[in-house]
C-alpha positions in Angstrom: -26.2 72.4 -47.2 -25.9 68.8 -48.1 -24.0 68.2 -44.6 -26.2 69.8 -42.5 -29.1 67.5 -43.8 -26.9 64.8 -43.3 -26.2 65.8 -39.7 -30.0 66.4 -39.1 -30.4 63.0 -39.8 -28.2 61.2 -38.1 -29.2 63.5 -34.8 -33.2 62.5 -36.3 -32.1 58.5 -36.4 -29.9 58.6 -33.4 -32.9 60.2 -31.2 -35.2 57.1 -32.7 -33.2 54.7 -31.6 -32.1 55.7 -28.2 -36.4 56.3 -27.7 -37.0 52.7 -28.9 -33.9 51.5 -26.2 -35.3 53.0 -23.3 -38.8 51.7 -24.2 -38.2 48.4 -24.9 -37.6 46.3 -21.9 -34.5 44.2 -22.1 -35.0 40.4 -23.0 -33.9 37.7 -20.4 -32.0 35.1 -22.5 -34.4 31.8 -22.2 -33.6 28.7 -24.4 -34.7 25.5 -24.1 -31.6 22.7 -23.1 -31.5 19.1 -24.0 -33.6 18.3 -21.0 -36.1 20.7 -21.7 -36.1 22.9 -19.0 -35.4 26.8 -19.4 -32.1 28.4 -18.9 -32.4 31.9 -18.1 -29.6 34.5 -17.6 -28.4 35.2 -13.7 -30.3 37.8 -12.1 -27.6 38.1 -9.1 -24.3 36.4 -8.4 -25.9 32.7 -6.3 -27.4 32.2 -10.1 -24.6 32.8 -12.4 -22.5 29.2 -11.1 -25.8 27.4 -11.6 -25.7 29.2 -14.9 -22.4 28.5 -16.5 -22.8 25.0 -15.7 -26.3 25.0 -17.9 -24.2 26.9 -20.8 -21.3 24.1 -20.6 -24.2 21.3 -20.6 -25.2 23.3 -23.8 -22.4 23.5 -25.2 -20.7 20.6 -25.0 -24.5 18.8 -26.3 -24.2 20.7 -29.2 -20.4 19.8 -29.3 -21.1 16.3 -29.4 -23.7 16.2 -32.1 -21.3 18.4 -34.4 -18.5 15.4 -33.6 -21.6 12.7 -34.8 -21.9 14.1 -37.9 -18.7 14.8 -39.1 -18.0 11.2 -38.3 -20.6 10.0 -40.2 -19.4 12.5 -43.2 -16.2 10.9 -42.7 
């Protein structure tokens, strides 16, 4: 008896959740960049070059600031 109300639910939690997925639009990924303009993810293949290039300029800001301050700790 105890398993069946387990299996209940999980069918009960699993029907929630795949509700809430197909109501819930799916977010664009948007953060702000050192220059302060919005990086969004591709919508079709012409955007994802101009897209990895704004996730390297990301990265490699962040990079750099991480270096700074483990030379100052140092």
């Amino acid at each position: 008896m105890r398993l069946i109300g387990l299996l209940l639910a999980l069918l009960a939690v699993g029907w929630l959740v795949m509700t809430q997925l197909q109501s819930t639009p799916t977010p664009t990924l948007s953060t702000e960049d050192g220059a302060g303009t919005a990086v969004q993810a591709p919508r079709n293949a012409e955007e994802l070059k101009a897209f990895e290039d704004q996730v390297n300029r990301l990265s490699d800001q962040q990079n750099t600031k991480t270096r700074e301050a483990l030379d100052q700790i140092h």
